[in-house]
Backbone as ProteinMPNN parsed JSONL, in Angstrom:
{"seq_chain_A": "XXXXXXXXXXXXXXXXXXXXXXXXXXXXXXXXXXXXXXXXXXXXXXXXXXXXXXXXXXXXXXXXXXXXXXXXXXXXXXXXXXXXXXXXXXXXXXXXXXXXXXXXXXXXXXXXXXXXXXXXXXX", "coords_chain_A": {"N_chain_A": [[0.858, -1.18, 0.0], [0.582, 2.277, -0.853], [1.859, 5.379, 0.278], [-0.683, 7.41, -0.414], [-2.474, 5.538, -0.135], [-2.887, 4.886, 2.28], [-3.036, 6.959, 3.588], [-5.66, 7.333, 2.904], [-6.745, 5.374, 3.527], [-6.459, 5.871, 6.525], [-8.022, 8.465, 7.065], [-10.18, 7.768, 6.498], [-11.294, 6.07, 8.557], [-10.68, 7.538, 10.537], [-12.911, 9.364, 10.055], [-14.884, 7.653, 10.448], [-15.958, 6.322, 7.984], [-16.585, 3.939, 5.807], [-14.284, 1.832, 4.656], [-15.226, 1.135, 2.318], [-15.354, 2.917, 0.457], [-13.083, 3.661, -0.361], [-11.62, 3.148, -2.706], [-13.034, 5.117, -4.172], [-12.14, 7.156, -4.527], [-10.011, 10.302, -5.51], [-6.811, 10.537, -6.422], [-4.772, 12.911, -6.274], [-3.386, 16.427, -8.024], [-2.549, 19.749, -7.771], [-1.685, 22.296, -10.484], [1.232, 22.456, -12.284], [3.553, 21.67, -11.934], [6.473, 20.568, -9.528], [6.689, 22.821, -7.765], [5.219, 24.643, -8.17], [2.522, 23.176, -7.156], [3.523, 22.555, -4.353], [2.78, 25.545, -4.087], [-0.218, 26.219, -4.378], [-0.881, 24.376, -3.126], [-0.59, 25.057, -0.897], [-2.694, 27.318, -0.874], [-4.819, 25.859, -0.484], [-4.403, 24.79, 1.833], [-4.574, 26.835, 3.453], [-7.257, 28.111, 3.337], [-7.494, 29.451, 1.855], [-7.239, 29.023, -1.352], [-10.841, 27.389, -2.297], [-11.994, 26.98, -3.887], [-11.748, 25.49, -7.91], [-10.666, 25.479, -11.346], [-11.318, 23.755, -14.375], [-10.084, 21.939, -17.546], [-13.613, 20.63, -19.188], [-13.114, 19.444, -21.441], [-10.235, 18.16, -21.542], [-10.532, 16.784, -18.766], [-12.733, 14.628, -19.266], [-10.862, 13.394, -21.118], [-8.835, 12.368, -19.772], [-9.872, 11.423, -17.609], [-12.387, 8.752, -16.24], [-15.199, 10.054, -15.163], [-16.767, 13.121, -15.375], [-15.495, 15.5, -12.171], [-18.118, 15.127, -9.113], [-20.81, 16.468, -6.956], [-19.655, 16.107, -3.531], [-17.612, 14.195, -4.347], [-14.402, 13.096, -3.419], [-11.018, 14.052, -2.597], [-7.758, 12.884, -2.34], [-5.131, 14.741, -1.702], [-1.629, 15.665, -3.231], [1.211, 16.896, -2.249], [4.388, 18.819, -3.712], [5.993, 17.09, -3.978], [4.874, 14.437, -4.439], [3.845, 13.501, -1.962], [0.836, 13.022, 0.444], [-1.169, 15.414, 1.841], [-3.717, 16.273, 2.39], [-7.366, 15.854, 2.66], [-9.719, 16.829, 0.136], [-13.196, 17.732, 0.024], [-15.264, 17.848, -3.223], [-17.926, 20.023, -3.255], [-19.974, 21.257, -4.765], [-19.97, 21.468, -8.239], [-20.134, 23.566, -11.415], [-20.604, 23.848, -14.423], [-19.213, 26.183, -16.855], [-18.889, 28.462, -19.279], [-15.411, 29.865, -20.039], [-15.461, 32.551, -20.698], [-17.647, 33.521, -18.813], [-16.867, 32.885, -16.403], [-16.691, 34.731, -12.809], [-15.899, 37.303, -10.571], [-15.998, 36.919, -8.298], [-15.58, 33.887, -8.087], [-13.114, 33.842, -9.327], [-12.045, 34.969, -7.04], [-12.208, 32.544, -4.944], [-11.015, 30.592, -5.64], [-8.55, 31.41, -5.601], [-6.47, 32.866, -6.514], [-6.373, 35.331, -6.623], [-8.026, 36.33, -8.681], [-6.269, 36.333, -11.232], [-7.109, 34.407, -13.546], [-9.454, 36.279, -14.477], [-7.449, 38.666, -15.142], [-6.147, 37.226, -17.715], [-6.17, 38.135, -21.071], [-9.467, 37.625, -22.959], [-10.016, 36.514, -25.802], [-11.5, 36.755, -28.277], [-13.649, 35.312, -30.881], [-13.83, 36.42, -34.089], [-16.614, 38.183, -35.872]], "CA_chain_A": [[0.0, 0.0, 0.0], [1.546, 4.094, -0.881], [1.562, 6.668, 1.195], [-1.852, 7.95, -0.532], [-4.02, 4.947, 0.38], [-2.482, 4.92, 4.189], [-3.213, 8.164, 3.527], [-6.735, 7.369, 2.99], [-7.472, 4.423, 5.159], [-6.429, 6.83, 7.972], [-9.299, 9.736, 7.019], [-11.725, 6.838, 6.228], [-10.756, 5.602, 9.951], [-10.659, 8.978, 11.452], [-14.566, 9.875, 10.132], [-16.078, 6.989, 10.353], [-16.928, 5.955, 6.753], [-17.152, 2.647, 5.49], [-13.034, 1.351, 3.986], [-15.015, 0.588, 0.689], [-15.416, 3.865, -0.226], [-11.388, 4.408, -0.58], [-11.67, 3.244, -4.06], [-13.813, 6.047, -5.214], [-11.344, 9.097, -3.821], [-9.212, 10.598, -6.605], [-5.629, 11.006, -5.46], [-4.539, 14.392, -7.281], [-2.418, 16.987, -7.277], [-2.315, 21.074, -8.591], [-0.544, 22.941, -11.053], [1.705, 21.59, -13.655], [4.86, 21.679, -11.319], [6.202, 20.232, -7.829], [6.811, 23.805, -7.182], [3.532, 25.202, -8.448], [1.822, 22.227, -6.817], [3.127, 23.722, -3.158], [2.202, 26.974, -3.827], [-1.129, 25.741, -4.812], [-1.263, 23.421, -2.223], [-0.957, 25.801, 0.933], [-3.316, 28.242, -0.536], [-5.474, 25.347, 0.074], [-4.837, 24.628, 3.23], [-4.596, 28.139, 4.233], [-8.306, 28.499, 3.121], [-7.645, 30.827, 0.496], [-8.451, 28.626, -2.362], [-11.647, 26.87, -1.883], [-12.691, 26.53, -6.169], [-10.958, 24.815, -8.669], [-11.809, 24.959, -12.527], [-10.398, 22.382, -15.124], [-11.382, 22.383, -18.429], [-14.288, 19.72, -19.345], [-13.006, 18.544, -22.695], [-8.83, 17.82, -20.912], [-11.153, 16.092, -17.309], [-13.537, 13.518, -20.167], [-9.824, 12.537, -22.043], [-7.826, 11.75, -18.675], [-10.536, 10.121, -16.394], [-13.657, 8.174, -16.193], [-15.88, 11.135, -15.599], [-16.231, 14.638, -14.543], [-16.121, 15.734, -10.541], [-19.045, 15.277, -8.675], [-20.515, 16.962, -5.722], [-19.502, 14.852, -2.77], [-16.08, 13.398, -4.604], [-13.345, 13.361, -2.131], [-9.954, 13.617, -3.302], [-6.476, 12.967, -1.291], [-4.145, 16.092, -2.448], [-0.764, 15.667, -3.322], [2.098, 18.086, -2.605], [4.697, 18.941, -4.928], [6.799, 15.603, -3.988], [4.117, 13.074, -4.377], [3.317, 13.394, -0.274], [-0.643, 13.281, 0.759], [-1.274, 16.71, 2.651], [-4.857, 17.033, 2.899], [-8.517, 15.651, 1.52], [-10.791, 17.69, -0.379], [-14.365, 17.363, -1.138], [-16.051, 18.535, -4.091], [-19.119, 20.291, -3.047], [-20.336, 21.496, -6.319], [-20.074, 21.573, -9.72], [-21.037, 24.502, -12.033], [-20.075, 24.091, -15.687], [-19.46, 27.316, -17.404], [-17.143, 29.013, -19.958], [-14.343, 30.331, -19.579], [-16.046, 34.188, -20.238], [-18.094, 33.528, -17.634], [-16.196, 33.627, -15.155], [-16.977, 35.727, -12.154], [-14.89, 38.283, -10.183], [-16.162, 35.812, -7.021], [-14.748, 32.777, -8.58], [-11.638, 33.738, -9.197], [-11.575, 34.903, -5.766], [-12.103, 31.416, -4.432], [-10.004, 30.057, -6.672], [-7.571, 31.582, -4.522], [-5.086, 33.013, -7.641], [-6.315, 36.591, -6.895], [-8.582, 36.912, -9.92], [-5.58, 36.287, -12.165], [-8.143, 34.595, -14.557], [-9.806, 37.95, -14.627], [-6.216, 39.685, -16.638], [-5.728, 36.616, -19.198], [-7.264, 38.225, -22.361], [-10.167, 36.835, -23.282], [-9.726, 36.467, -27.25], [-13.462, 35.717, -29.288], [-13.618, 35.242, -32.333], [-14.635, 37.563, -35.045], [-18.056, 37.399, -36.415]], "C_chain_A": [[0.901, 1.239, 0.0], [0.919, 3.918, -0.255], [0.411, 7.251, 1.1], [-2.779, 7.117, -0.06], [-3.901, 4.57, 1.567], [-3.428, 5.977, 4.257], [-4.624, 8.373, 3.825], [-7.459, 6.662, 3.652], [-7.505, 5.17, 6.163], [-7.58, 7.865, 7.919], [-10.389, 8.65, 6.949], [-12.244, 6.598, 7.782], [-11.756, 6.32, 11.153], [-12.504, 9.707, 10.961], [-15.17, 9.116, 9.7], [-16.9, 6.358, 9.316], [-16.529, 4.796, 6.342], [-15.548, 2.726, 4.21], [-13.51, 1.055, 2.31], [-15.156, 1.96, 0.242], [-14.262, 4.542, -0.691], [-11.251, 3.954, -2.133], [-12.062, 4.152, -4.841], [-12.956, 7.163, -4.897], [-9.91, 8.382, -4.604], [-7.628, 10.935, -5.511], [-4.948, 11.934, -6.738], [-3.641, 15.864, -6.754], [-3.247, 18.438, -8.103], [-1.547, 21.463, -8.871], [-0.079, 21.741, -11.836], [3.153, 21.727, -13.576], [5.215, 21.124, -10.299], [6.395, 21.618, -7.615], [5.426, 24.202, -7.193], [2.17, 24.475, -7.597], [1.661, 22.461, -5.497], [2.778, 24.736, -3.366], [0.27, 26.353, -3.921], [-1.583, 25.051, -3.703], [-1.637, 24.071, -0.772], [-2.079, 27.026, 0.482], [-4.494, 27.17, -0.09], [-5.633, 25.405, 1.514], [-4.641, 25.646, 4.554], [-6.113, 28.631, 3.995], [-8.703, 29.376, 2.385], [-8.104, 30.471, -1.091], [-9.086, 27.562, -2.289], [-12.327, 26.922, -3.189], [-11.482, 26.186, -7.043], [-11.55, 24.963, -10.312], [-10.505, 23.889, -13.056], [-11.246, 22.169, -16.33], [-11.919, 20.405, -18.879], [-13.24, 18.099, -20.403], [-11.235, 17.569, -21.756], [-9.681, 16.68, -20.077], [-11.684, 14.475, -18.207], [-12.107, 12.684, -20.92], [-8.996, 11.92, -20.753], [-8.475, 11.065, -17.653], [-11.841, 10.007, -16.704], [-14.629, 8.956, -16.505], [-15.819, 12.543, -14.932], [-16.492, 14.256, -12.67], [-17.625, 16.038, -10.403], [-19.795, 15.697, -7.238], [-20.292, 15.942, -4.32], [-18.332, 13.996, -3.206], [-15.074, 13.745, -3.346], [-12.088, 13.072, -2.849], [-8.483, 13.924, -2.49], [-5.611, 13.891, -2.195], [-2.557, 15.613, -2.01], [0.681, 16.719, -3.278], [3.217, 17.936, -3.656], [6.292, 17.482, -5.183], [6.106, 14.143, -4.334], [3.656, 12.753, -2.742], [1.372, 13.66, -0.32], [-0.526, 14.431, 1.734], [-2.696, 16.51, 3.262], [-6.051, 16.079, 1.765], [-9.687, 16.615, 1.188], [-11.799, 17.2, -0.589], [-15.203, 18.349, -1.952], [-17.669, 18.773, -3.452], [-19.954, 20.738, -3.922], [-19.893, 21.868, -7.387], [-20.619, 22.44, -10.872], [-20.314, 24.504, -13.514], [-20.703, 25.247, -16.219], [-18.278, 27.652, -18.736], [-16.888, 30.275, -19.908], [-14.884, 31.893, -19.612], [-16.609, 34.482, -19.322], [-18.036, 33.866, -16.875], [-15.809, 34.551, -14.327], [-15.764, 35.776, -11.05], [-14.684, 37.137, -9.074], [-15.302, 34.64, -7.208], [-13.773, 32.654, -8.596], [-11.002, 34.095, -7.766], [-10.754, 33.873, -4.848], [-11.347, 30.509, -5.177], [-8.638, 30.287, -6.252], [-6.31, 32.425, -5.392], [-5.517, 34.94, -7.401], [-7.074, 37.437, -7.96], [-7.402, 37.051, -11.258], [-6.234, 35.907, -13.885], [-8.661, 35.549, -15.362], [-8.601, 38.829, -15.72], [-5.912, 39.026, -17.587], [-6.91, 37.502, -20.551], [-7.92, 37.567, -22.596], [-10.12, 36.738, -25.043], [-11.035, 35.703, -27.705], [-13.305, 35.678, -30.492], [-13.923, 36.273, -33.171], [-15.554, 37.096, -36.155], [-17.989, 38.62, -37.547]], "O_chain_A": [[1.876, 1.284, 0.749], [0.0, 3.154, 0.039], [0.006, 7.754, 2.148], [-3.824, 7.565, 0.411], [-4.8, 3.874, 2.039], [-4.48, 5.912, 4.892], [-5.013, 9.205, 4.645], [-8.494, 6.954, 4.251], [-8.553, 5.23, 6.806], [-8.092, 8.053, 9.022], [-11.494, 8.877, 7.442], [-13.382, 6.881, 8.156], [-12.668, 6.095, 11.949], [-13.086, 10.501, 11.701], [-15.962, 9.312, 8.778], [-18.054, 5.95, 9.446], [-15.482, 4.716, 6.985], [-15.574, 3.41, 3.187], [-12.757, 0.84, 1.36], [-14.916, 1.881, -0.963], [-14.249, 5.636, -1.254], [-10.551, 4.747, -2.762], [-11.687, 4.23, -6.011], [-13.434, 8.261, -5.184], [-9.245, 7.346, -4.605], [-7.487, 11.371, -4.369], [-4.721, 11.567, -7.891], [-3.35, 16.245, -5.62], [-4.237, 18.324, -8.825], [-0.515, 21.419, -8.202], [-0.566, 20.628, -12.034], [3.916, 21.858, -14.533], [4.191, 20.937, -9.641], [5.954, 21.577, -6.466], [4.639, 24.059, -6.258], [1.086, 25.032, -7.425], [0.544, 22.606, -5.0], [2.13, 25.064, -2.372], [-0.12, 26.166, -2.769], [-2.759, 25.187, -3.364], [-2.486, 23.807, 0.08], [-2.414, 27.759, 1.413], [-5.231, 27.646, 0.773], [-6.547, 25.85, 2.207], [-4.579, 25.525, 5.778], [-6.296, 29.727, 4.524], [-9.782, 29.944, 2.217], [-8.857, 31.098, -1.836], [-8.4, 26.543, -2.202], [-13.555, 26.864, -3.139], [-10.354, 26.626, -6.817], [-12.707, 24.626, -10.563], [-9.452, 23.461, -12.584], [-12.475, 22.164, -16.402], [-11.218, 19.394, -18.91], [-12.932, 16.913, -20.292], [-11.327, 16.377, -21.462], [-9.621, 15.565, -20.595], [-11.178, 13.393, -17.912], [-12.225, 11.505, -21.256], [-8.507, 10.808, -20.952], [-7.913, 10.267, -16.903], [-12.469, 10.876, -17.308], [-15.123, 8.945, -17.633], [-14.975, 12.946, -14.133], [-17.155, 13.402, -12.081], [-18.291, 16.795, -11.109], [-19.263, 15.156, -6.268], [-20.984, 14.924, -4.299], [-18.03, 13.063, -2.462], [-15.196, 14.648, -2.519], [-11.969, 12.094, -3.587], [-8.174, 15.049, -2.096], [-5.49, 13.658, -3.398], [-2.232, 15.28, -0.87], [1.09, 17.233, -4.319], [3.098, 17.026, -4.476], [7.095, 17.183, -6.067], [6.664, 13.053, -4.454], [3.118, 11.678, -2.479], [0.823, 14.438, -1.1], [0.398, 14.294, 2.535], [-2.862, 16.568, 4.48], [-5.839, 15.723, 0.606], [-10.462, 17.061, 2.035], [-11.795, 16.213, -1.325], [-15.713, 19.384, -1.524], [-18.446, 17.845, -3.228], [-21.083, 20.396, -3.571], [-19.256, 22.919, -7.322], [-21.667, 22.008, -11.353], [-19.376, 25.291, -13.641], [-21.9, 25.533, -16.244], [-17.175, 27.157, -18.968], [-17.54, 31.314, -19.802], [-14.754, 32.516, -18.558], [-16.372, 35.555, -18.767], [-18.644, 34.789, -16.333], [-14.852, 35.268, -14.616], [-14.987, 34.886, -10.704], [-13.625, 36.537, -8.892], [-14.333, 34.463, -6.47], [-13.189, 31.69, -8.101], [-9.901, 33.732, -7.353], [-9.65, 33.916, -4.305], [-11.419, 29.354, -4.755], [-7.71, 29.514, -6.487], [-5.226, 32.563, -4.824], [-4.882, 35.75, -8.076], [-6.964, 38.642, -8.183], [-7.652, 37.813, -12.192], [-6.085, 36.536, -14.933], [-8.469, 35.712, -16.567], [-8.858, 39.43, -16.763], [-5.406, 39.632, -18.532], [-8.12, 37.365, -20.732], [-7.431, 36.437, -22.614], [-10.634, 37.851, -25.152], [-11.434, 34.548, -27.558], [-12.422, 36.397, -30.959], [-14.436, 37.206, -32.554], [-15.467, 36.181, -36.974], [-18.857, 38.704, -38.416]]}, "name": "protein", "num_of_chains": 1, "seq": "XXXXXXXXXXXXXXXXXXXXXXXXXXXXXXXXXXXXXXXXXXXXXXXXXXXXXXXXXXXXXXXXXXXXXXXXXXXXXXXXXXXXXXXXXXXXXXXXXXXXXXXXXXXXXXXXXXXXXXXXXXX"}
């Protein structure tokens, strides 16, 4: 058994929920760095980011199916270590224009979202 499904027997343990449900919890990381992955990782568990997006079409080619509310997923820091479990509490598919000032809040990046150009097409 890794470090992630210790990782997860121990939270299963620790609240009481039923060892078969450690199959269904995603073990996952953030960012597209081990560096980026801590930074990322403590705004989590500093409570600063509490939303996540990810785009649909990338989520449908790399796993089963999209997040759902109630997923639980063991977080990885930027070594491959378990830190912390998340659960998805909801789900709001939107695009990417969409995206509100709030969101990016919780998203924890500062509204960085918010300064990428948005680029549309021309009609």
């Amino acid at each position: 058994m890794n470090a992630a499904q210790e990782y997860i027997k121990s939270f299963l343990a620790h609240k009481g929920r039923p060892a078969a449900q450690a199959d269904s919890i995603l073990i996952d990381t953030f960012g597209d760095s081990p560096d980026l992955s801590d930074q990322l990782l403590q705004l989590i568990l500093a409570g600063t980011k509490t939303a996540t997006c990810l785009s649909l079409f990338e989520w449908e080619h790399e796993n089963t199916s999209p997040l759902a509310a109630g997923t639980l997923s063991v977080i990885l820091n930027g070594a491959g270590d378990p830190k912390c479990v998340i659960e998805t509490t909801q789900v709001t598919p939107m695009a990417y224009q969409d995206v509100t000032a709030e969101f990016a809040r919780c998203e924890g990046e500062h509204g960085s979202y918010l300064r990428i150009p948005k680029v549309l097409p021309r009609t």
